[in-house]
N, C-alpha and C positions, 0 to 999 in steps of 0.2 A: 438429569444428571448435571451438576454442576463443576466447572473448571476452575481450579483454582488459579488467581490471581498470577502466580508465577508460572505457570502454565499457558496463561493468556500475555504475558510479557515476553515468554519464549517465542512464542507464533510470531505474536508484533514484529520479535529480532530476524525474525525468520521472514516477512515481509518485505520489509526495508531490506536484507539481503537481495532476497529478490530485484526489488525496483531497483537496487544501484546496480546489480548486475546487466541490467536492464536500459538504464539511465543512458540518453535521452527517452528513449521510448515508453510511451504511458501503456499500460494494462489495463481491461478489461476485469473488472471483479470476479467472472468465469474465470479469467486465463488465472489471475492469483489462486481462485480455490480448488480450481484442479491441482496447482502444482502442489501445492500445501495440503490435499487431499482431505478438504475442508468442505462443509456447508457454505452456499454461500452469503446465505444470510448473519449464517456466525461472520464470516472473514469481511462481510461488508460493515458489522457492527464493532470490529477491529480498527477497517481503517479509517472509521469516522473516530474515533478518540484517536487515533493519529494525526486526521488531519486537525481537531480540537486542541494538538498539542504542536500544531504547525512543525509537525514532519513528512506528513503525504500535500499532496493537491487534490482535489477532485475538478476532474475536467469533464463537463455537460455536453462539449461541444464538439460534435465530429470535424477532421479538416477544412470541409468548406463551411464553416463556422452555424452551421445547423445544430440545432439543440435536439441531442437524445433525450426519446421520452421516459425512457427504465431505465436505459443502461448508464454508464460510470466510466471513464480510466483514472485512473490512480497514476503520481509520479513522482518521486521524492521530490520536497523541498529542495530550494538551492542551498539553504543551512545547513541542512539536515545533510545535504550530501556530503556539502565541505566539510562537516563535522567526520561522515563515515570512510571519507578520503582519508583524512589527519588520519587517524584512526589504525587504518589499515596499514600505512606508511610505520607507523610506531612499531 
């Protein structure tokens, strides 16, 4: 089954909700697709055209700067956020 385009732009908005509510704090690819009650391979193929469109980050690297070998966190842009600040404020 296919999702159409604006359907996969809803999830995105739905994302980014997420992370700014979130924001400082990065997520785990799990933590976004349980809340979004998503695959997670859908929701990881999401926020790689997020981060293509330099709205998410993707962070490798757990605190003590050790590189995860599968996993991911995600965290909105500083743009992307000041943009969903402005935003919100209006």
């Amino acid at each position: 089954m296919k999702i159409s385009k604006e359907k996969k732009e809803k999830i995105s908005e739905q994302i980014l909700a997420l992370l700014y509510s979130c924001n400082p704090s990065p997520l785990f690819t799990c933590h976004i697709a349980k809340e979004m009650a998503r695959d997670e391979e859908f929701i990881k193929k999401i926020l790689s055209g997020l981060k293509k469109n330099k709205l998410v980050i993707e962070i490798k690297k757990n605190p003590k700067g050790i590189d995860y070998k599968t996993r991911s966190r995600w965290k909105m842009s500083d743009g992307a956020y000041q943009a969903y600040k402005t935003n919100l404020k209006d």
